[in-house]
VEXTI-120047 format. One record per residue (C-alpha): residue in three letters; residue number from 1; x, y, z negated. Coordinates in Angstrom, 1 decimal, always signed. Last residue first. Layout:
% residues N
<residuo->ALA | num->NUM | xx->X | yy->Y | zz->Z>
...
This chain:
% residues 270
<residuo->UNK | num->270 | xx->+12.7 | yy->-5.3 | zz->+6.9>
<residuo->UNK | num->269 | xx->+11.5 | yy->-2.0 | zz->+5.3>
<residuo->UNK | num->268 | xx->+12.6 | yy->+1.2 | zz->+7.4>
<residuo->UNK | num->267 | xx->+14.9 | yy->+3.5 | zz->+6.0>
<residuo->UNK | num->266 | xx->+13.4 | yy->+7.1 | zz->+7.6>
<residuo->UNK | num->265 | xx->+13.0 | yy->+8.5 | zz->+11.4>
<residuo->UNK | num->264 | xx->+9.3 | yy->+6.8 | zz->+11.7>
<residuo->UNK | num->263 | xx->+10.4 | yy->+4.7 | zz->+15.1>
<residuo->UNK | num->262 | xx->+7.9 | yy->+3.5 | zz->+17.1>
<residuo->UNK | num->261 | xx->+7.2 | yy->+0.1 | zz->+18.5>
<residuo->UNK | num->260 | xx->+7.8 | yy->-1.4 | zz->+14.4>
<residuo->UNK | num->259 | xx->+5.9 | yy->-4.8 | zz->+15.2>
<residuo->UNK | num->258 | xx->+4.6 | yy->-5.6 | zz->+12.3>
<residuo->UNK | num->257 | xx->+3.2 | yy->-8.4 | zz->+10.4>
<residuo->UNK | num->256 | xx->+4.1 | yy->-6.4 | zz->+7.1>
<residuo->UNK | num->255 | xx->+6.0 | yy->-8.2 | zz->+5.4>
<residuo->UNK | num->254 | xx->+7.5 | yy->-9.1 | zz->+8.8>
<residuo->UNK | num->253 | xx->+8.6 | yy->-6.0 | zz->+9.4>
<residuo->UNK | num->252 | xx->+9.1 | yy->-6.8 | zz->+13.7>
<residuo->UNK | num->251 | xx->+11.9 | yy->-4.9 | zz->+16.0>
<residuo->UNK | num->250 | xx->+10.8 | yy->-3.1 | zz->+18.8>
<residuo->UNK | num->249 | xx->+8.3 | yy->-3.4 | zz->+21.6>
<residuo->UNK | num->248 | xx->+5.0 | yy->-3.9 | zz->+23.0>
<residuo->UNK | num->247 | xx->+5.5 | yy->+0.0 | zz->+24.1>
<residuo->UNK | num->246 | xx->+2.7 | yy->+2.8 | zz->+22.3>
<residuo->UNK | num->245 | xx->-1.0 | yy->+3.2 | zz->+21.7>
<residuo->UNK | num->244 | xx->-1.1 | yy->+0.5 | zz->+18.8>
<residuo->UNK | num->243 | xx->+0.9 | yy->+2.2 | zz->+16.7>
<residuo->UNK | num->242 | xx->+2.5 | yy->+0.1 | zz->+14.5>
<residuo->UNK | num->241 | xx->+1.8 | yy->-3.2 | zz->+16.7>
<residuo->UNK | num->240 | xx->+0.1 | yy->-5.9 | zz->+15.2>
<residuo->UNK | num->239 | xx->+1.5 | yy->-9.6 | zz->+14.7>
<residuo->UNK | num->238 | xx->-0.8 | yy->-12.4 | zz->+13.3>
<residuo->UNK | num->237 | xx->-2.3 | yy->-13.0 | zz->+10.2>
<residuo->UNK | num->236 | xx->-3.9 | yy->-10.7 | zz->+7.8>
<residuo->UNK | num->235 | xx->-2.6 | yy->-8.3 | zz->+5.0>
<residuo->UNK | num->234 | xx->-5.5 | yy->-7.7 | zz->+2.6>
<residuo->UNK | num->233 | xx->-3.3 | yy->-9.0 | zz->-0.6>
<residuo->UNK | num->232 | xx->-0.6 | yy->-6.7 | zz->+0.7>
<residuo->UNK | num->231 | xx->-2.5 | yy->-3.8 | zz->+1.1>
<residuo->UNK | num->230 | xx->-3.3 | yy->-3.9 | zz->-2.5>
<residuo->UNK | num->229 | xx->+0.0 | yy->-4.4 | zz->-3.7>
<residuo->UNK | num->228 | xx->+1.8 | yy->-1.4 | zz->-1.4>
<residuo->UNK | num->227 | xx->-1.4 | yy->+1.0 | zz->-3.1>
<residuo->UNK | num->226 | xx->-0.4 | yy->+0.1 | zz->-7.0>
<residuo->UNK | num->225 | xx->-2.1 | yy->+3.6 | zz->-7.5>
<residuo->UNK | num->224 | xx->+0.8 | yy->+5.8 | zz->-5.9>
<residuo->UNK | num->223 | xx->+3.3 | yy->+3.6 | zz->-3.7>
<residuo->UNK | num->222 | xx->+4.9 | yy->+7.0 | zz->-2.1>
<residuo->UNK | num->221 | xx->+8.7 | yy->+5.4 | zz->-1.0>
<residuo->UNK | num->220 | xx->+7.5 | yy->+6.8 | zz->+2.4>
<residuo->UNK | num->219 | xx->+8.7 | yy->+4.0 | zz->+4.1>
<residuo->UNK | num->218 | xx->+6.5 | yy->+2.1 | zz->+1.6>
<residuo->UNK | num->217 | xx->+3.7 | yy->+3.9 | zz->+2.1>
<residuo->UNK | num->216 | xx->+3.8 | yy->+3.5 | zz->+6.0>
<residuo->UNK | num->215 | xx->+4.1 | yy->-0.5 | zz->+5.7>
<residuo->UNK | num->214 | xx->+1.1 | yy->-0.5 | zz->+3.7>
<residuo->UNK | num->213 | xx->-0.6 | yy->+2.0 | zz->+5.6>
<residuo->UNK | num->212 | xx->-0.1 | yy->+0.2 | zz->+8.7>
<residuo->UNK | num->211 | xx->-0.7 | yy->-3.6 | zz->+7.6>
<residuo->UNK | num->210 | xx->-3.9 | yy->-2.3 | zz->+6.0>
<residuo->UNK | num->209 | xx->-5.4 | yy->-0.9 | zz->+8.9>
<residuo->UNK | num->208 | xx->-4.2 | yy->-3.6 | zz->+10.8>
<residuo->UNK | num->207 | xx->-7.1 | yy->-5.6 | zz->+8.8>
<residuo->UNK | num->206 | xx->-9.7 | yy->-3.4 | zz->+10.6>
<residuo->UNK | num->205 | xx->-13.0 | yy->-3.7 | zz->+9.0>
<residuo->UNK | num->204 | xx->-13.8 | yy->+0.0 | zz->+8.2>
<residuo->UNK | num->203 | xx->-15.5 | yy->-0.4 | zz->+4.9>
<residuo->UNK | num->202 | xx->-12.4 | yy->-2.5 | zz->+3.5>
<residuo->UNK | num->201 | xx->-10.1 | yy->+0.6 | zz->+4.5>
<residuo->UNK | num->200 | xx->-12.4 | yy->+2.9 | zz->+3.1>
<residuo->UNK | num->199 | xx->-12.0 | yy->+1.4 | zz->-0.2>
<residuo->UNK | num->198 | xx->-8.3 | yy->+1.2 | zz->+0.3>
<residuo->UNK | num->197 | xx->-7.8 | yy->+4.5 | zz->+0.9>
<residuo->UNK | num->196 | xx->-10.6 | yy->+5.7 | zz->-1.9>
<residuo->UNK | num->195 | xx->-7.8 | yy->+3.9 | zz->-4.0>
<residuo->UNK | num->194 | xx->-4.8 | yy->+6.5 | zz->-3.8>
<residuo->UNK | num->193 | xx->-7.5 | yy->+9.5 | zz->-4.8>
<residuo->UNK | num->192 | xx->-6.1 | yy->+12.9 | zz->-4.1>
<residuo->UNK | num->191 | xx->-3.5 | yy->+15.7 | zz->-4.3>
<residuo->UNK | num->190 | xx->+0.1 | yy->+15.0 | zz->-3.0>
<residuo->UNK | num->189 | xx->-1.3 | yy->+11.2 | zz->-1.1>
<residuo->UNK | num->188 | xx->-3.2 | yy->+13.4 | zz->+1.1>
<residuo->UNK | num->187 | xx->+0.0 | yy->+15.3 | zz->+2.4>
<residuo->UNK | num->186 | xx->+1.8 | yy->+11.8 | zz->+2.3>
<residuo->UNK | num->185 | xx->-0.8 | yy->+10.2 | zz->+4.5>
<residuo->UNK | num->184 | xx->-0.9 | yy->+13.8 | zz->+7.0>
<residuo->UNK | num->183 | xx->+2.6 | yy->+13.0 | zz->+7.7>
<residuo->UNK | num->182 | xx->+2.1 | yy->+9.8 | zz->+8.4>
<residuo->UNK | num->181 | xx->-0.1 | yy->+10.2 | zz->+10.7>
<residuo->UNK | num->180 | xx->+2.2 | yy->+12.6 | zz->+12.6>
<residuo->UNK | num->179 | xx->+4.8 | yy->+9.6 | zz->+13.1>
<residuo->UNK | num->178 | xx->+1.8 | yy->+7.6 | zz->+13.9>
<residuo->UNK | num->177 | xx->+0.5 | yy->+9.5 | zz->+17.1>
<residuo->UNK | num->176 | xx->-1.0 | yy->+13.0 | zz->+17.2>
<residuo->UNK | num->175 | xx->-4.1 | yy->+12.3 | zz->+14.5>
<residuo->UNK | num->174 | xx->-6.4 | yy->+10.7 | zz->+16.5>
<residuo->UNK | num->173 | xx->-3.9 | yy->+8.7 | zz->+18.9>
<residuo->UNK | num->172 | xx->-2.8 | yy->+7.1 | zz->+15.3>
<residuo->UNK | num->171 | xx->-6.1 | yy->+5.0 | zz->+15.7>
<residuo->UNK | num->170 | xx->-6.5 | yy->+3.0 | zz->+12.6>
<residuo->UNK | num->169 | xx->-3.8 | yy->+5.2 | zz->+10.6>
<residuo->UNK | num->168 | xx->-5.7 | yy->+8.1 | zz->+11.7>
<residuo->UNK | num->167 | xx->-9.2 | yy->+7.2 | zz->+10.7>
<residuo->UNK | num->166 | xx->-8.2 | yy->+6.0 | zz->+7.4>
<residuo->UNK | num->165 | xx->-6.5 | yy->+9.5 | zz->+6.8>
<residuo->UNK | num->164 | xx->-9.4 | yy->+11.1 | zz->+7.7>
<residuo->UNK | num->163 | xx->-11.7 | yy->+9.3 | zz->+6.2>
<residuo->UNK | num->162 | xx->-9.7 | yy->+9.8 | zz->+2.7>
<residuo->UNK | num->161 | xx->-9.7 | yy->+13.5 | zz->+3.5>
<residuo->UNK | num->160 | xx->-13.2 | yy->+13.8 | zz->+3.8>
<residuo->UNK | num->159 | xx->-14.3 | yy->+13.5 | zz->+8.2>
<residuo->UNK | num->158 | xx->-16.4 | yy->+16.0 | zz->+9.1>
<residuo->UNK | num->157 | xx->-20.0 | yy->+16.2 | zz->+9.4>
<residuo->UNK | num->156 | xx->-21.6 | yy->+19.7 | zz->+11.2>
<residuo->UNK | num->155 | xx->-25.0 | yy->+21.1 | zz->+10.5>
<residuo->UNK | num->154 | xx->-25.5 | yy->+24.1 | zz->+12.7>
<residuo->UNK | num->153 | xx->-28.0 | yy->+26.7 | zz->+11.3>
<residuo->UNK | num->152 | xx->-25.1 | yy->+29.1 | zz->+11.0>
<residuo->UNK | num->151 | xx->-22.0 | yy->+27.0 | zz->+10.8>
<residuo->UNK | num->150 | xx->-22.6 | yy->+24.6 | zz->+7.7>
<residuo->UNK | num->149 | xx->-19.9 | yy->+22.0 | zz->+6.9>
<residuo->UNK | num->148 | xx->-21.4 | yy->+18.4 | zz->+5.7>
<residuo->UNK | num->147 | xx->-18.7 | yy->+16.0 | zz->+4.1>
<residuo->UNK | num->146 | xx->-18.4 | yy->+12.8 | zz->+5.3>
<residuo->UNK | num->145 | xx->-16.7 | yy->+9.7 | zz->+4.0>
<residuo->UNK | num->144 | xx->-19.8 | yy->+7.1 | zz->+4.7>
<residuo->UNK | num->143 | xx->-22.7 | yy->+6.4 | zz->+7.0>
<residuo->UNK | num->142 | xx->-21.8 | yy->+7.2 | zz->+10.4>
<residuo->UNK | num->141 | xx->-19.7 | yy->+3.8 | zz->+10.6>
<residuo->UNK | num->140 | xx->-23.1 | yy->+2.1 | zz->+10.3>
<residuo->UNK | num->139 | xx->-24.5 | yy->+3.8 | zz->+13.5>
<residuo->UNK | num->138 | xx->-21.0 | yy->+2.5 | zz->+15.7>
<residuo->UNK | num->137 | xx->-18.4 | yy->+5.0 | zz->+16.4>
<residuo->UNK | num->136 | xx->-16.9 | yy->+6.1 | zz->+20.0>
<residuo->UNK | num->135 | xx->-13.8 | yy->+8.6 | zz->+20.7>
<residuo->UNK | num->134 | xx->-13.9 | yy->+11.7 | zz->+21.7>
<residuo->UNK | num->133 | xx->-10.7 | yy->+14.0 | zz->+22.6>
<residuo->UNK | num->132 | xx->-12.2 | yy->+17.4 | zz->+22.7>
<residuo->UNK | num->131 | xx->-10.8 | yy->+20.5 | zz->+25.2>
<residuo->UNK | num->130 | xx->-12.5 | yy->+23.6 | zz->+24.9>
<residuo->UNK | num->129 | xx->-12.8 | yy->+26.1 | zz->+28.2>
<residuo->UNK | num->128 | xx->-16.8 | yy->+25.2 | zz->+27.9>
<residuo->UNK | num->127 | xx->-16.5 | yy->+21.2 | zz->+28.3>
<residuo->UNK | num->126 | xx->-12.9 | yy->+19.6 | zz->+28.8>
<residuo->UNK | num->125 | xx->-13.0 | yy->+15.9 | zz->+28.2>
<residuo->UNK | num->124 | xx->-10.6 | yy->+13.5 | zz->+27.0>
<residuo->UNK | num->123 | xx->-12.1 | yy->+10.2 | zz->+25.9>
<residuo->UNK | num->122 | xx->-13.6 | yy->+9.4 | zz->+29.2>
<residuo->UNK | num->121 | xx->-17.0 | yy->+7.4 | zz->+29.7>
<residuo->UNK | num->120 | xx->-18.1 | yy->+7.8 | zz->+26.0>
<residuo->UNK | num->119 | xx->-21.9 | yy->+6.5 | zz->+24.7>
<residuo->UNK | num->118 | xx->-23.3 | yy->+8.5 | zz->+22.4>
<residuo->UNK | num->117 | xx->-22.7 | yy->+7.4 | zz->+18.6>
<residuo->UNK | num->116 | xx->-19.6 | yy->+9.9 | zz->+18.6>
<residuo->UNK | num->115 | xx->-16.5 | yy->+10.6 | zz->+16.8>
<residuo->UNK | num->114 | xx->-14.4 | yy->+13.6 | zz->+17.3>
<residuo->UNK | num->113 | xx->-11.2 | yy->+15.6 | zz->+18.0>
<residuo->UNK | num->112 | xx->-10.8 | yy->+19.1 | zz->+19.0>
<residuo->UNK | num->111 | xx->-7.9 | yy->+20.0 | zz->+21.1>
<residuo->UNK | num->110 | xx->-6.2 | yy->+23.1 | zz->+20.6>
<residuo->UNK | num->109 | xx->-4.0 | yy->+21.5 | zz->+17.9>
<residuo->UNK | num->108 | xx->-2.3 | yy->+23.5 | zz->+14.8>
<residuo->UNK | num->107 | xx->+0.2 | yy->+21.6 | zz->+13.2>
<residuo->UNK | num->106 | xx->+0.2 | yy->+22.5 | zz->+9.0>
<residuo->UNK | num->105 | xx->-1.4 | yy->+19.2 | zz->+8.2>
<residuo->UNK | num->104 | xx->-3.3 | yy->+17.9 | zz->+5.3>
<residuo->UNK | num->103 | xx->-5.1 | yy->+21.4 | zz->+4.8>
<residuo->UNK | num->102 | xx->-8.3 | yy->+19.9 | zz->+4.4>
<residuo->UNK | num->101 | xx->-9.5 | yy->+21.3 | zz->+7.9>
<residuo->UNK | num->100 | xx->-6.2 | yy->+20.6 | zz->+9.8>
<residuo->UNK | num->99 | xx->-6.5 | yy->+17.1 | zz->+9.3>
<residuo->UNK | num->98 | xx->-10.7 | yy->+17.4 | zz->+10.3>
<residuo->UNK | num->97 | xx->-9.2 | yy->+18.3 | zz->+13.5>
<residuo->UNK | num->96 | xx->-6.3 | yy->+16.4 | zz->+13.3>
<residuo->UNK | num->95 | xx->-8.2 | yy->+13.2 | zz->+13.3>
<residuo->UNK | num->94 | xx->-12.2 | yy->+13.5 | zz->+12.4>
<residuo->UNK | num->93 | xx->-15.1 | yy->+15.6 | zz->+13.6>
<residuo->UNK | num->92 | xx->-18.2 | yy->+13.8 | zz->+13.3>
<residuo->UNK | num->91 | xx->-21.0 | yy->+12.8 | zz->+16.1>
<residuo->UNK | num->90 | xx->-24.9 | yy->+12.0 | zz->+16.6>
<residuo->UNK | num->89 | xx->-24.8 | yy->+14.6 | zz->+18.1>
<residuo->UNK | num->88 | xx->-22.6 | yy->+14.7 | zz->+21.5>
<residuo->UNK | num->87 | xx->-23.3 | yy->+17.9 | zz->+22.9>
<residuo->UNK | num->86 | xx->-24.6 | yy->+19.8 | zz->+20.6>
<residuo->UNK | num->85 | xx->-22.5 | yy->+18.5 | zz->+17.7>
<residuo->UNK | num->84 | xx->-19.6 | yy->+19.2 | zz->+20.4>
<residuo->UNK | num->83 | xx->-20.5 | yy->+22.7 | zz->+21.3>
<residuo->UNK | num->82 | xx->-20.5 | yy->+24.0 | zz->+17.5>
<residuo->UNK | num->81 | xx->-17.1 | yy->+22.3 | zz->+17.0>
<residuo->UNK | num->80 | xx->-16.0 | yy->+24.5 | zz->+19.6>
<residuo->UNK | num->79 | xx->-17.5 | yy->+27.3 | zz->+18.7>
<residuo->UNK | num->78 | xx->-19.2 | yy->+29.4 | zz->+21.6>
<residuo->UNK | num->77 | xx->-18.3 | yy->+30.2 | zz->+24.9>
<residuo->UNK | num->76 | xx->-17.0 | yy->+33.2 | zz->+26.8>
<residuo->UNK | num->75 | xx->-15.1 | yy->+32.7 | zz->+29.8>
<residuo->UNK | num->74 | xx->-17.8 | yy->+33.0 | zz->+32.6>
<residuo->UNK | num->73 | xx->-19.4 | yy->+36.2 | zz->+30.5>
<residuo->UNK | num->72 | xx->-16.6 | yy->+37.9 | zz->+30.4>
<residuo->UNK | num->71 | xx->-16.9 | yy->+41.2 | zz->+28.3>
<residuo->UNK | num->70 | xx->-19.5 | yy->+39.4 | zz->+25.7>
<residuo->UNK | num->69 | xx->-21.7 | yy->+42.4 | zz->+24.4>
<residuo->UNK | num->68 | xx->-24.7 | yy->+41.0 | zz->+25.3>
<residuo->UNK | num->67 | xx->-23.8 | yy->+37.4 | zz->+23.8>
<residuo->UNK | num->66 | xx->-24.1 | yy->+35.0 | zz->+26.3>
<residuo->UNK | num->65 | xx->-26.7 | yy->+32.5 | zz->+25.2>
<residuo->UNK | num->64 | xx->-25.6 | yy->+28.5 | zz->+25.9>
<residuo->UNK | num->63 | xx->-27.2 | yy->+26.1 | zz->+28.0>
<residuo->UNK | num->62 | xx->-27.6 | yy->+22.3 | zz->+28.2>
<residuo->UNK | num->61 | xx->-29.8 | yy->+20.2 | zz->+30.8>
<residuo->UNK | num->60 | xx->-26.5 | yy->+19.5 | zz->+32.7>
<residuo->UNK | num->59 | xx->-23.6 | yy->+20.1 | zz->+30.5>
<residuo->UNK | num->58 | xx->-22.6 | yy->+23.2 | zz->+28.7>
<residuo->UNK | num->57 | xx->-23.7 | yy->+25.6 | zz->+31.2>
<residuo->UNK | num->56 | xx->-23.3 | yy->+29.2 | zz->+30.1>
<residuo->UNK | num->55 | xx->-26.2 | yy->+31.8 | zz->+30.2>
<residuo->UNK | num->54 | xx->-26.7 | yy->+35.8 | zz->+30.6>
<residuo->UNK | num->53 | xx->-24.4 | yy->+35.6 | zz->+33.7>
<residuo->UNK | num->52 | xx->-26.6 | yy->+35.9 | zz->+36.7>
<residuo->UNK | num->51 | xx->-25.9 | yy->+32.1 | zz->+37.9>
<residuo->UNK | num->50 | xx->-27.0 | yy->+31.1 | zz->+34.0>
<residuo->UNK | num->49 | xx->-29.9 | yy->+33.2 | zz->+34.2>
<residuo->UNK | num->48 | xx->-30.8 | yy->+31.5 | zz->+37.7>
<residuo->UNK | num->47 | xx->-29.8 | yy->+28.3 | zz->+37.0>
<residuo->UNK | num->46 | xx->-32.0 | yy->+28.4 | zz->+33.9>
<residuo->UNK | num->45 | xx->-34.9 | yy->+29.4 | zz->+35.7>
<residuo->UNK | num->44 | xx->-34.9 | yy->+26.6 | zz->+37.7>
<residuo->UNK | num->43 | xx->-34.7 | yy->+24.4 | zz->+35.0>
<residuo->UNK | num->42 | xx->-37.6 | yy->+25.5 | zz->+33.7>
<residuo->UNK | num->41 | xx->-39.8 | yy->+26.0 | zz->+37.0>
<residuo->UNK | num->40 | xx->-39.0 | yy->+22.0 | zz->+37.6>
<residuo->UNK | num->39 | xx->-39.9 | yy->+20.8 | zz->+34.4>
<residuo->UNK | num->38 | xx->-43.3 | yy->+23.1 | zz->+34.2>
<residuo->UNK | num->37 | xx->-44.2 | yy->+25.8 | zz->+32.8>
<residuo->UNK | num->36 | xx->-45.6 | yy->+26.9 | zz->+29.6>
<residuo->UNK | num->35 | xx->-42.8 | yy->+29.9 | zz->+28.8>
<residuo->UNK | num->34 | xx->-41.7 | yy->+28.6 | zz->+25.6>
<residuo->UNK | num->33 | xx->-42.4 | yy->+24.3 | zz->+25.7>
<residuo->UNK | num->32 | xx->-41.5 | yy->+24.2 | zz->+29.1>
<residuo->UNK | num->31 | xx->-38.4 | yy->+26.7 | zz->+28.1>
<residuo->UNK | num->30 | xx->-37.1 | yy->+24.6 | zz->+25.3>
<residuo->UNK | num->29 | xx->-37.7 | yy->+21.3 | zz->+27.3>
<residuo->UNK | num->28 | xx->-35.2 | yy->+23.2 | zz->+30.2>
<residuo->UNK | num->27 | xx->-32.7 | yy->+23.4 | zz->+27.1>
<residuo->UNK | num->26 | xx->-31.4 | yy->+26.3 | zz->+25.3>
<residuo->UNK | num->25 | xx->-28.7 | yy->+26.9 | zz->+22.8>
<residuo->UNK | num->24 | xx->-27.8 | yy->+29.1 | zz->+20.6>
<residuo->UNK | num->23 | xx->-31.2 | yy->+30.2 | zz->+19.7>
<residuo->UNK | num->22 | xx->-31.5 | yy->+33.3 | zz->+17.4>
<residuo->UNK | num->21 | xx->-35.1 | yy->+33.2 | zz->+17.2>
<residuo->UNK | num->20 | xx->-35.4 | yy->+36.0 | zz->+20.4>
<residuo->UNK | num->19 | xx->-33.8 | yy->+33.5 | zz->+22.4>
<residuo->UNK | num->18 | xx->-36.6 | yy->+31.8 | zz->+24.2>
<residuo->UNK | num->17 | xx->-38.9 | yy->+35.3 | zz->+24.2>
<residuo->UNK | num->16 | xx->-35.9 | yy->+37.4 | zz->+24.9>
<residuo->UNK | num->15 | xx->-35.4 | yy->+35.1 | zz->+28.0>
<residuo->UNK | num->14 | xx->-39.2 | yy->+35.1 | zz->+29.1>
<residuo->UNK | num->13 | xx->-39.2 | yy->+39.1 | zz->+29.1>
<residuo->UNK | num->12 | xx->-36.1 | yy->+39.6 | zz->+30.6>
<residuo->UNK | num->11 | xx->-37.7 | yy->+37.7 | zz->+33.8>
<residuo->UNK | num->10 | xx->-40.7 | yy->+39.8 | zz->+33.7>
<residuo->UNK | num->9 | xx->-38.2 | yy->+43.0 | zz->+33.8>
<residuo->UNK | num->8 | xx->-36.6 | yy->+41.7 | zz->+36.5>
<residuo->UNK | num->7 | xx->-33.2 | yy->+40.1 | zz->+36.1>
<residuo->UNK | num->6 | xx->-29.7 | yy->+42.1 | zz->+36.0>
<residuo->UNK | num->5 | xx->-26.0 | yy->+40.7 | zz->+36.2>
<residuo->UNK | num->4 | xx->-24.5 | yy->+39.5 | zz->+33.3>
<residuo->UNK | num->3 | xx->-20.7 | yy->+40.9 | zz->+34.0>
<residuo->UNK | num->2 | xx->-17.8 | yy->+39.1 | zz->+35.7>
<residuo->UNK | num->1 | xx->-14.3 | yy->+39.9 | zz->+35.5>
């Protein structure tokens, strides 16, 4: 087990002066702009603090305070949804993790999911013992079904229900796969608005979208708000798969312009 080892008292000067505001995280412009040195002393002394203990490195340029009483440092980390708005702001949680936040599903997943602005070379990444499964949104997409969550000074956007549920259905992957996302449909479909669905659904662009929840409502025999009739007027042309992560396979609902590659375990529509 590793403890924070000691600095000199000059040294534990300059860190209580960049984290005596209740930082909770720290960045080599942060100490420039703190201590007066240059670039190169910064980061310098941030490797050091972090090799000592009293910081974690998020990412390169990206540090987070060990709490004193912390009794591993090198496992300790902060709030996962906390490190990802750090990380990768502009961003919003979404899938099962925003899912799990409205009470839409009772699965509890380790992995915390999210859409980002920035720029994503892999969409599974394990940062600070959390594991995130990132996916990219454009500017425009930022700008509707959010709710704002405050964690301290941290102001995090998740998904609303709706967005949630439109999210999943037009990347299942997000939610645990289709089967799941259905799950979380009818769980929404219990309590709220049937036509925010389809509003968000003409927001997002993707006429598969429709096709999808269409064909998932009526498995689920849920048609609240005249929803199977407004999905079928928005029904495009051309074959899409159910869930578009799984086998070019299975049988095809042609209602629906379908191709059922996963079973949902209920009387399918033809």
């Amino acid at each position: 087990m590793s403890v924070a080892a000691g600095i000199s008292q000059a040294g534990r000067a300059e860190l209580a002066a960049i984290l005596g505001s209740g930082r909770r995280f720290v960045t080599p412009t942060v100490v420039v702009d703190e201590l007066g040195v240059d670039a190169d002393a910064a980061a310098k002394k941030l490797s050091r603090w972090a090799a000592k203990g009293w910081l974690r490195r998020a990412r390169r340029g990206l540090y987070i305070p060990v709490p004193l009483d912390a009794g591993n440092p090198d496992a300790w980390s902060e709030d996962a949804l906390i490190v990802a708005a750090a990380v990768w702001s502009p961003c919003y949680f979404t899938g099962w993790t925003a899912a799990n936040h409205w009470a839409l599903t009772d699965q509890v997943f380790r992995t915390t999911v999210l859409k980002t602005t920035v720029r994503v070379r892999a969409s599974s990444v394990r940062l600070l013992d959390h594991d995130f499964l990132l996916a990219h949104a454009s500017a425009s997409a930022m700008e509707w079904g959010m709710k704002t969550e405050w964690r301290g000074e941290m102001r995090l956007r998740i998904a609303d229900p709706a967005r949630t549920v439109i999210d999943i259905i037009d990347s299942p992957r997000l939610g645990g796969g289709i089967r799941h996302g259905a799950e979380i449909l009818a769980a929404y479909l219990e309590d709220n608005e049937p036509a925010t669905l389809i509003d968000y659904g003409d927001r997002l662009g993707n006429r598969a979208v429709f096709k999808r929840l269409g064909y998932i409502v009526e498995v689920l025999g849920q048609d609240r708000g005249r929803l199977l009739e407004a999905c079928g007027r928005r029904v495009s042309a051309g074959i899409s798969l159910l869930d578009p992560d799984g086998p070019d396979e299975g049988h095809r609902a042609t209602r629906w312009g379908l191709r059922i590659n996963v079973p949902m375990g209920r009387e399918e529509p033809a």
